[in-house]
C-alpha positions as CSV (number, residue, x, y, z in Angstrom):
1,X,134.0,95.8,120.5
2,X,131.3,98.6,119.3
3,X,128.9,99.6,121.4
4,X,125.3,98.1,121.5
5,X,123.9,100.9,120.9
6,X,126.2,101.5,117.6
7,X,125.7,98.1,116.5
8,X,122.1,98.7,116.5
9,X,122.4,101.9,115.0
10,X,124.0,100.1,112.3
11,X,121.9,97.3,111.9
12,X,119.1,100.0,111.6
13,X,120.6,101.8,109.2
14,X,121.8,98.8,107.1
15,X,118.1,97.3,107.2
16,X,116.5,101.1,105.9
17,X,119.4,100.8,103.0
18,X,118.6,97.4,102.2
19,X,114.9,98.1,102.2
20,X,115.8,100.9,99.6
21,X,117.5,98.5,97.4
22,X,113.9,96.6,97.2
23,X,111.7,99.4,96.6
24,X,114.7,100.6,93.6
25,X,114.6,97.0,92.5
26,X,110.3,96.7,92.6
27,X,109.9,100.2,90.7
28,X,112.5,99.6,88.1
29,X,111.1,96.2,86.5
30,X,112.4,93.8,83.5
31,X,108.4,93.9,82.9
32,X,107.3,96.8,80.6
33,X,104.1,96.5,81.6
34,X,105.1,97.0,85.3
35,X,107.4,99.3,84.3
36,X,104.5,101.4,82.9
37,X,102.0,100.5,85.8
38,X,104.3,100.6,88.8
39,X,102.7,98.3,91.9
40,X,102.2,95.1,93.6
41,X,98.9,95.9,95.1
42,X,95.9,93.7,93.9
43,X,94.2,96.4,92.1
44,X,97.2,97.2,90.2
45,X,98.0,93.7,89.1
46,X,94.3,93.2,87.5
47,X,94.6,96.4,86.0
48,X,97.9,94.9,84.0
49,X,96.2,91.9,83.4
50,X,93.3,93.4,81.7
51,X,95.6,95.6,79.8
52,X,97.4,92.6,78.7
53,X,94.9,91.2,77.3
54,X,93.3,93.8,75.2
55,X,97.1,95.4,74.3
56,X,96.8,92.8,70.7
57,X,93.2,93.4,70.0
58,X,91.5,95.9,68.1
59,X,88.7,96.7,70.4
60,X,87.9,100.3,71.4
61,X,88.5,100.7,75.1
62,X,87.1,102.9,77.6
63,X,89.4,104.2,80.6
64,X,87.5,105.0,83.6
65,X,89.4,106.6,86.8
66,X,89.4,110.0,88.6
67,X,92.3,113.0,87.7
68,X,95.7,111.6,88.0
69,X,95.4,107.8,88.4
70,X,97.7,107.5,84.8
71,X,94.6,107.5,82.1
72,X,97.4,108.2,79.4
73,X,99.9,106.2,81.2
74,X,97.6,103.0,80.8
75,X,96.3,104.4,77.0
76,X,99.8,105.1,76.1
77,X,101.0,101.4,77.3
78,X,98.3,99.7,75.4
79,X,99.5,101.0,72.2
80,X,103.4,100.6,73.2
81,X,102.7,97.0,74.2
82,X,100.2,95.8,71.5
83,X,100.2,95.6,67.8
84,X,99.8,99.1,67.0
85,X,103.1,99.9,67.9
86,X,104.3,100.9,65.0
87,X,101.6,103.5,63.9
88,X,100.9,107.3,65.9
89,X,99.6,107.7,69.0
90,X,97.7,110.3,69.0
91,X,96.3,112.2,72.2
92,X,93.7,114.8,71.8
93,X,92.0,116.5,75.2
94,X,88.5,117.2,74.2
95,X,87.9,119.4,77.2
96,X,91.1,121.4,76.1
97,X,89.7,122.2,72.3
98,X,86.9,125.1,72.4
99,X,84.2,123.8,70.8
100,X,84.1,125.7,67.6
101,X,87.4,124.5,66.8
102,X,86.9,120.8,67.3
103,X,85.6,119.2,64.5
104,X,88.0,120.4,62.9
105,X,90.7,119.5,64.9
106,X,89.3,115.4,65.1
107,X,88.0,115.4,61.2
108,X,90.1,118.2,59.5
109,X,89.3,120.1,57.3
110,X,89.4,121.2,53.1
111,X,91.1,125.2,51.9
112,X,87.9,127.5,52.4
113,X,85.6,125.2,54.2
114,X,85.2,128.0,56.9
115,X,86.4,131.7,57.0
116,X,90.4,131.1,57.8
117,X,91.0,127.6,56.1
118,X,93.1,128.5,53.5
119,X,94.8,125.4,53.3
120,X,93.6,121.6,54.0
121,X,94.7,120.5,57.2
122,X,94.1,116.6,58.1
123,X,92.6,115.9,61.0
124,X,93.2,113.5,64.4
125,X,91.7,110.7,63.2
126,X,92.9,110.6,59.9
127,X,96.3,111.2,61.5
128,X,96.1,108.6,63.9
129,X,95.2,105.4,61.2
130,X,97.3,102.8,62.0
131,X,97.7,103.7,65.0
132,X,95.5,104.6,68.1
133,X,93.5,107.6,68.7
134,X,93.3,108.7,72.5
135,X,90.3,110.9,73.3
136,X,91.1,112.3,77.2
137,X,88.3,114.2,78.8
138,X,85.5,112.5,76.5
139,X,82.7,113.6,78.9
140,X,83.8,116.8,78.0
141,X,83.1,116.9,73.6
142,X,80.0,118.8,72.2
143,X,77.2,116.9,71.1
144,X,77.5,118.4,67.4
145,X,81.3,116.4,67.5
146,X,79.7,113.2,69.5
147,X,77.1,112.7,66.3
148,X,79.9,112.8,63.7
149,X,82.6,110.6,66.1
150,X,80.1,108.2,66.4
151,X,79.3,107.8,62.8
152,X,83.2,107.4,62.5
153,X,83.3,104.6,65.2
154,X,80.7,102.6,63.5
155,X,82.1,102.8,59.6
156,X,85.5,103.8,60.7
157,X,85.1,106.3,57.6
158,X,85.5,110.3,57.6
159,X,84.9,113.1,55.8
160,X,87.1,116.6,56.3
161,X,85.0,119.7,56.4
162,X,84.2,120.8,53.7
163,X,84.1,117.8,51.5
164,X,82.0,115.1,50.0
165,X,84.6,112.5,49.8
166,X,84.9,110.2,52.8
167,X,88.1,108.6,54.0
168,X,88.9,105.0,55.5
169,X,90.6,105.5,58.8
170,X,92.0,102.2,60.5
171,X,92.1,103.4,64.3
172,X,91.7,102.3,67.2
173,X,90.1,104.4,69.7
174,X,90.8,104.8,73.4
175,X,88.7,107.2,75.3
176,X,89.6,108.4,78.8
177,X,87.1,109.7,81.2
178,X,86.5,110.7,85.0
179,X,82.8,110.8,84.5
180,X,79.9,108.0,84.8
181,X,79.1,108.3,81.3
182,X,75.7,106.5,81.3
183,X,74.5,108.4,84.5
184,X,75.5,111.7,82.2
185,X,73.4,110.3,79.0
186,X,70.8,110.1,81.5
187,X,71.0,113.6,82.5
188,X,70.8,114.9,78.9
189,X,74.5,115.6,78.9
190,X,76.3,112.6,76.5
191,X,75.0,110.4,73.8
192,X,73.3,107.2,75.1
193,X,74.1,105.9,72.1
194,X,77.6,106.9,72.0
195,X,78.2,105.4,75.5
196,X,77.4,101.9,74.3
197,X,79.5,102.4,71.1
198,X,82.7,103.2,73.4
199,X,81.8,100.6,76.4
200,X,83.1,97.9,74.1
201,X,85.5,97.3,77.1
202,X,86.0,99.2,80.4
203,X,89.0,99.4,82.5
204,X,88.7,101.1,86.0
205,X,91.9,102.8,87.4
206,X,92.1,102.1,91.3
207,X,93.0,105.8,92.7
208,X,96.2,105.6,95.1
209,X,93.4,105.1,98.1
210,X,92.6,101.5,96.7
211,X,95.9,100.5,96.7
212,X,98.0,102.1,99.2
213,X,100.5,99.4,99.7
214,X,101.9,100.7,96.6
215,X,102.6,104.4,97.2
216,X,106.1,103.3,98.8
217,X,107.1,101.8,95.2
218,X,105.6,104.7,93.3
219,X,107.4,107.6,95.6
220,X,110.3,105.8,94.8
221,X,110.2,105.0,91.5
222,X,109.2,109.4,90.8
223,X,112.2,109.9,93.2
224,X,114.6,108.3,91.1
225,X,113.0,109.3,88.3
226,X,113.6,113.1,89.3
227,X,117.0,112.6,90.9
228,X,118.4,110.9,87.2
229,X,117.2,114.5,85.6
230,X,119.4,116.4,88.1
231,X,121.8,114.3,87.8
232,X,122.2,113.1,91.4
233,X,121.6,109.5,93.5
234,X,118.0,109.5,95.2
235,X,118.5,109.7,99.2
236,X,117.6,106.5,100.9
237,X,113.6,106.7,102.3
238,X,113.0,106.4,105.8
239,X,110.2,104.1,107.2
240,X,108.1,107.1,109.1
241,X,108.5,109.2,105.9
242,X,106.8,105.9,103.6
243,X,104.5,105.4,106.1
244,X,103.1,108.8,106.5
245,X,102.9,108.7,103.0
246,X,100.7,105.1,102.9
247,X,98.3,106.8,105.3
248,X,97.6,110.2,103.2
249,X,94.5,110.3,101.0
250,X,96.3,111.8,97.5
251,X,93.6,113.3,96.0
252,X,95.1,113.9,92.9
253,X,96.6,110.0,92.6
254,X,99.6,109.0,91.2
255,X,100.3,112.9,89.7
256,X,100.2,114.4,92.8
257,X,102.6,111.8,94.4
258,X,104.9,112.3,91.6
259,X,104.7,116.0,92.2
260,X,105.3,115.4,95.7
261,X,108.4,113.1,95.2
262,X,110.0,115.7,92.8
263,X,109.3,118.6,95.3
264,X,111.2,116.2,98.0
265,X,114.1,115.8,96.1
266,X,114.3,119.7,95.6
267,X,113.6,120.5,99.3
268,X,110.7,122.2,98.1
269,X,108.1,120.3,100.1
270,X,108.1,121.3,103.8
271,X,106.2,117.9,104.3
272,X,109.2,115.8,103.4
273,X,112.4,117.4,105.3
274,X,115.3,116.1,105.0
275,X,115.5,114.2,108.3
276,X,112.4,112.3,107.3
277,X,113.6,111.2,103.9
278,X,117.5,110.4,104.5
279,X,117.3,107.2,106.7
280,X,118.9,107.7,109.7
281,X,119.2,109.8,112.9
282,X,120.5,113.2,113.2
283,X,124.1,114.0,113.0
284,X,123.6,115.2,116.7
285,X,122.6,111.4,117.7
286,X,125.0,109.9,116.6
287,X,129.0,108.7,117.5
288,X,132.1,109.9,116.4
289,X,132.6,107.2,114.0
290,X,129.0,107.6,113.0
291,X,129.1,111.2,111.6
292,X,132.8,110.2,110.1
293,X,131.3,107.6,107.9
294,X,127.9,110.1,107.1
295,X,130.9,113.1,106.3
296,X,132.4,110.3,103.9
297,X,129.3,109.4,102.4
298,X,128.3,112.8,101.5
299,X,132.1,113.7,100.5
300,X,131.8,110.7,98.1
301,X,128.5,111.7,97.3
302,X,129.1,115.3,96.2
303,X,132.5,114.0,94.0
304,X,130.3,111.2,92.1
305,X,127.7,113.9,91.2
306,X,130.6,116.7,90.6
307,X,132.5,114.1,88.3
308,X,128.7,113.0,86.2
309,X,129.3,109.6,87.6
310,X,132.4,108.5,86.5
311,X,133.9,106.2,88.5
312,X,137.6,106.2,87.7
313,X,137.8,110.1,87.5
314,X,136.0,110.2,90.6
315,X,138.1,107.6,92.4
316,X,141.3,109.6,91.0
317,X,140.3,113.0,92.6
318,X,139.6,111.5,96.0
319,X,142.8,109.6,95.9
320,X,141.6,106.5,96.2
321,X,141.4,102.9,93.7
322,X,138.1,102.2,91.4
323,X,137.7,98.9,94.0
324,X,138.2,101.3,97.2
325,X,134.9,103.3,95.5
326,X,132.8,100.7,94.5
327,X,132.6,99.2,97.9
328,X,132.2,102.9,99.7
329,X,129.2,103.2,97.4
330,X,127.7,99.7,98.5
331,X,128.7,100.6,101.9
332,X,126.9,103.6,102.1
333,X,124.1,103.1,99.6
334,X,125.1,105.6,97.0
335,X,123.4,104.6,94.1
336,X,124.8,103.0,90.8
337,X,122.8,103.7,88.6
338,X,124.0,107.2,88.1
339,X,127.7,106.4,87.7
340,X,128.7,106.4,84.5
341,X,131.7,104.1,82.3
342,X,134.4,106.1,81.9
């Protein structure tokens, strides 16, 4: 009979790998929409409601939420998602334009409307009819270009510099901002009356400190993410590593926790070292059989990512049968989803 202590070692171990399965299971959905916006939290589940709603209808939409809460991600899924699907996105960072060059790059522009047009060039907007337009950074436009985008907002006509001719542009538009846009019309520094014309609808992005039961699912989800890039099976998470994570602040949201889970991966990140993210003691802690079945595990491991994932030329080198492999794998967690058919 094992010892007590081994069985609970075990028991441990098997309860951190099942817990794994979960959090693989919760951040890789059927759901698009969940798949987009990843969490169980309250906060996050309104957010998809909302977005649900509005994916089908043709009302502007205003995104408001502080740098990195997925402003692009939730853009990006309402024209995936909706009706628009088959026309352009297209993304334009107003704060990312200088502000000579703007107008031009949202309206276009004709040959010789300004020193160095020689030829016409069409501009966002135009671009983005039948589809959705996606202005990030809105706080950030010139007035000169808020006076003409509003006029386009309202008769959802254009005209490129440099001509009399106006154009009929069916957009939608979804602005992103990080701003209180009303309290900066106030201060002289956005058009009042462009701020009603966008605040058709207004969706708030929780940051990652409103909804911190979902910062588990989300490191996971990135982890796996960056481990399929590399090519190798994200390690198994251990329950002081998520919770330290649930208690940190993430300033920069869901991008900086991504960042953070990619960094992991790469032992990069002298937060996250590798005792704290593979789940389970120390080699020194633990039995005989213990470190034989870890040694296995990484063996297994190393020919699975050495093979790309294929099972039967995996199984061959070790000299062992496809059926002896699969249940190593479910033994020791290895994930599936990187094996590939032969």
């Amino acid at each position: 009979m094992l010892p007590t202590e081994t069985v609970r070692r075990a028991s441990d171990y098997r309860r951190l790998i099942i817990e794994n399965r979960q959090l693989r299971a919760g951040a890789t959905p059927d759901d698009p929409w969940i798949a987009r916006l990843v969490g169980a939290s309250p906060a996050i589940v309104r957010l998809r409601q909302r977005l649900t709603l509005m994916a089908d209808a043709d009302a502007d939409v205003l995104l408001f939420g502080e740098t990195g809460t997925g402003k692009e991600v939730a853009a990006r899924a309402l024209h995936d998602l909706g009706k628009r699907r088959s026309g352009r996105f297209v993304a334009v960072n107003c704060g990312a334009i200088p502000e000579t060059m703007i107008e031009s790059e949202l309206f276009g522009h004709e040959a010789g409307a300004f020193t160095g047009a020689r030829e016409r060039r069409i501009g966002k907007i135009e671009h983005a009819s039948g589809g959705t337009l996606f202005l990030d950074e809105i706080e950030s436009m010139p007035m000169a270009a808020q006076v003409r985008l509003l006029r386009a907002l309202q008769e959802r006509r254009i005209e490129r510099l440099g001509s009399n001719r106006e154009i009929a542009v069916d957009i939608r538009i979804v602005a992103a901002t990080k701003a209180d846009l009303a309290a900066l019309a106030k201060a002289g520094g956005f058009r009042e009356d462009l701020v009603y014309r966008l605040n058709v609808v207004t969706l708030r992005l929780p940051p990652l400190r409103d909804r911190r039961e979902d910062i588990p699912l989300l490191f996971q989800h990135f982890l796996g993410l960056a481990a399929a890039r590399v090519g190798r099976s994200a390690p198994p998470l251990g329950r002081d590593l998520l919770q330290r994570l649930s208690r940190q602040d993430w300033p920069g949201n869901v991008r900086e926790l991504r960042n953070a889970a990619e960094r992991s991966l790469l032992g990069m990140d002298e937060d996250f070292d590798d005792h704290e993210t593979v789940a389970g003691p120390s080699s020194a802690e633990l039995t005989l059989e213990e470190q034989i079945a870890l040694a296995e595990a990484e063996v297994i491991g190393a020919a699975l990512k050495r093979h790309g994932g294929r099972i039967g030329v995996t199984a061959a080198a070790l000299g062992i049968t496809r059926k002896t492999l699969y249940l190593k794998m479910r033994r020791y967690g290895l994930s599936g989803a990187a094996a590939l058919p032969d």
